[in-house]
N, C-alpha and C positions, 0 to 999 in steps of 0.2 A: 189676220196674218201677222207674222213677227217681223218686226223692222232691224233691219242689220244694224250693226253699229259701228260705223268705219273709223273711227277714232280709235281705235283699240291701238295700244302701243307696238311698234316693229319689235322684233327679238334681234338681237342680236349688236344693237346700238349702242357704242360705248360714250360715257357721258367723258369729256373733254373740257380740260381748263381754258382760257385764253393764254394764247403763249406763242412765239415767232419764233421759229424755227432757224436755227444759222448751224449750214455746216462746217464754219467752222471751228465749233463749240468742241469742247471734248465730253465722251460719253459720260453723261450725269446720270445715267436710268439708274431707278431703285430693284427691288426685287420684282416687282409685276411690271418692267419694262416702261416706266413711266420716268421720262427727264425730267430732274427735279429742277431747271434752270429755267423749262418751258410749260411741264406739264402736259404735252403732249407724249403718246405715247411712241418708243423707239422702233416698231417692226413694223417691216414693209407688207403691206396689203398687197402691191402686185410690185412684181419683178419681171420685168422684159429682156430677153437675149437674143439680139438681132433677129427682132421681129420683122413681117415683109406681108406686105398684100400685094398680090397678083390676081387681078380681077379675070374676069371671060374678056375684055377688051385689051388687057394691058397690064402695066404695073403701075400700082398708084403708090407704096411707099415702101418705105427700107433700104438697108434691115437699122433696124433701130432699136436701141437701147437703153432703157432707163427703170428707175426705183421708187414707188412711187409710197409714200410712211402713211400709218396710221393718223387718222385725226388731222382736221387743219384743212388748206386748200393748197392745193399745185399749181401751178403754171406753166401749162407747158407755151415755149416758146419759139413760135416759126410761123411762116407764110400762112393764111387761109388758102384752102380749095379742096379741092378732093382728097387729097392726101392727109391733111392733120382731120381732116371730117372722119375720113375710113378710121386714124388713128384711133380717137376719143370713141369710135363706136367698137372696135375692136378693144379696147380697154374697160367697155362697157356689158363685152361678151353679147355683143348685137354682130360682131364678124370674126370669124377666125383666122389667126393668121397664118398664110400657108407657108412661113419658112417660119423658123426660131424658134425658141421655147417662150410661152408667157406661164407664170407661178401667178394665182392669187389665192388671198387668204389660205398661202399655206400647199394648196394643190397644183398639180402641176398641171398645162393644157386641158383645164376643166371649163370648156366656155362654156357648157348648160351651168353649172354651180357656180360660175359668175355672172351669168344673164338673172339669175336669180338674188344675188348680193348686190346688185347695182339698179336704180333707175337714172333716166334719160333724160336730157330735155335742151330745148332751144337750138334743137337741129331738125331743118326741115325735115330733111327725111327719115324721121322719127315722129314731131309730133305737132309742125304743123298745124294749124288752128285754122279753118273757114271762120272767112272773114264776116260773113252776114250770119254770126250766132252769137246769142247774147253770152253775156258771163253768166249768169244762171243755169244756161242752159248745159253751157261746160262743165260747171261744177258738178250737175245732177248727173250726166252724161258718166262723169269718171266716178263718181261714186258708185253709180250703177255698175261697172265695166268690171271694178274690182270686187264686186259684190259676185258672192255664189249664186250659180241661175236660182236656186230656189229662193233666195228671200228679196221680198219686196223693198223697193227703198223710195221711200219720197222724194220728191220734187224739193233741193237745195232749199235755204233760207241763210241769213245773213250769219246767224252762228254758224252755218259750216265754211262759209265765205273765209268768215274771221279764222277759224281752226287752221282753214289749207294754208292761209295768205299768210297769216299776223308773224307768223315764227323766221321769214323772210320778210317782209319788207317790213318790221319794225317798226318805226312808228309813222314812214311812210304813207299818206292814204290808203286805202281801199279803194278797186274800181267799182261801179254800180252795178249791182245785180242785175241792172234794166240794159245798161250799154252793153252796144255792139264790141265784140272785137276791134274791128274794123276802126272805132270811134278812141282807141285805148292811147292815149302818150306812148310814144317810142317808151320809155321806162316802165313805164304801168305795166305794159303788154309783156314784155320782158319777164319781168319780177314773175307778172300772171301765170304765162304760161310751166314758167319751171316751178312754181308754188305747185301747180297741179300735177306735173310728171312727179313731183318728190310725195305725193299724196301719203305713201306709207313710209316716207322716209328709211329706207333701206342701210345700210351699212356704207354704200359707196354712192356718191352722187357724179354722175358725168355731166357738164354743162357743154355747150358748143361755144366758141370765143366769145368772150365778153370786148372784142373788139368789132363784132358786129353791129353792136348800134354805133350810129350816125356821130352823137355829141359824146366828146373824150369825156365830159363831167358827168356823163349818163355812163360810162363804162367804167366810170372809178367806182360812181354808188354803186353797180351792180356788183364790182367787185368785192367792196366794203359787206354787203349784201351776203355774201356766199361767206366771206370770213367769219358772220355769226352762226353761218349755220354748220364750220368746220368746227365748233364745239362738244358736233354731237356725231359729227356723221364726219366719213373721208371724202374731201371734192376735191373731183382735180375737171380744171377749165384751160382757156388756150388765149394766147393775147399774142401780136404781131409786135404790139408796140410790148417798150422796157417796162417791166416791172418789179420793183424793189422789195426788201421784207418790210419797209416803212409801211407800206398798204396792210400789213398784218398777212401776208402769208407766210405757208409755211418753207416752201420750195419753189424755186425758179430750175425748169428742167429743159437746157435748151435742145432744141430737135431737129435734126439734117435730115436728108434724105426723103424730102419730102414732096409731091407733085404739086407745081404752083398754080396749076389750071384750077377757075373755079368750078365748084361743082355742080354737076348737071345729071346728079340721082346714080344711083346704082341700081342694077338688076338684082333681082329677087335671089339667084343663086349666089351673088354676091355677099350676101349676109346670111345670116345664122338663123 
């Protein structure tokens, strides 16, 4: 049998300098749209014009507006609950939005060719982890999922551990192949689980707030965390609390109009 090879590089990933973005810089970009002050590049990925989700129960947000640049991390900023949840998933092309125009990469209301430019992660209602499965098992599990039904793929080992993990959590630990879930440090599990949604590392990374864990110094690293992997990839994530360009992002996008109830899942006709 032939064994896949899931390392193969994503297409479409632009390599990215380190650099903070401040609006209020004036435009540096060279000829290929690259700031020469930041090294990030100047065109926006997705454009939002008072966007709005209106679910089968109600309305959970809108209309809302924002830009969201190549390369680097976002922040969007507002309340948790159902409302920036649906946002970040509708930005992710997991929900569409039934008022306003959203543009990504270029297209206009194209959520299938954005559901495809982005993956997801550290929102429950996406991806979720059962808690009595080891890390092994996770790993083998997504490997396999993204793998074509015909080719066979082994049972993970610590190189592929290293491959999904190392590129986020840096020089951070590793969790143990043998440990539970269940068993993980509020940050470990974190870092884990979107290490594994980002398995092909796509063009756009969508995170759920890094204001979700518990310790504010567990919410910095994780932030710190997503700033090295905005060198390669667009992330945009979501924080209640203030957040400065001193952290190394690129943009702070504050966000109205947003339902403050927290969330308690959405029906299946609710998303895409």
């Amino acid at each position: 049998m032939t064994t896949i090879d899931p390392w193969q590089q994503p297409q479409g990933a632009a390599d990215y300098e380190t650099g903070i973005y401040d609006t209020a810089d004036t435009n540096t970009a060279d000829a290929n749209g690259v700031d020469s002050d930041t090294g990030l590049y100047d065109s926006a990925v997705i454009e939002a014009e008072e966007i709005g989700v209106d679910a089968s129960w109600g309305h959970i947000y809108g209309p809302v507006s924002l830009r969201v640049f190549e390369g680097g991390v976002t922040v969007l900023s507002g309340p948790g609950g159902r409302g920036r949840t649906a946002l970040l998933l509708t930005l992710a092309g997991r929900m569409k939005p039934t008022t306003g125009k959203l543009t990504s990469f270029g297209r206009a209301d194209a959520v299938t060719f954005l559901f495809d430019q982005a993956a997801i992660g550290f929102i429950d209602e996406i991806d979720e982890i059962e808690q009595t499965i080891s890390v092994r098992d996770v790993v083998t599990e997504q490997i396999r999922w993204r793998a074509p039904w015909y080719k066979w793929v082994r049972q993970s080992n610590e190189g592929d551990l290293e491959q999904i993990c190392r590129p986020l959590f840096g020089e951070l630990p590793l969790p143990s192949m043998d440990a539970y879930v269940e068993e993980l440090p509020e940050l470990t599990a974190a870092l884990f689980r979107i290490a594994v949604a980002n398995l092909h590392q796509p063009p756009l990374l969508v995170i759920g707030g890094v204001d979700r864990l518990a310790r504010i110094d567990n919410s910095r690293i994780l932030l710190d965390r997503l700033v090295s992997l905005g060198r390669t990839q667009t992330v945009i994530t979501a924080d209640i609390n203030p957040v400065s360009p001193e952290h190394g992002v690129r943009d702070v996008v504050a966000v109205d109009n947003l339902t403050d109830v927290q969330s308690g899942g959405f029906d299946q006709e609710d998303r895409t």
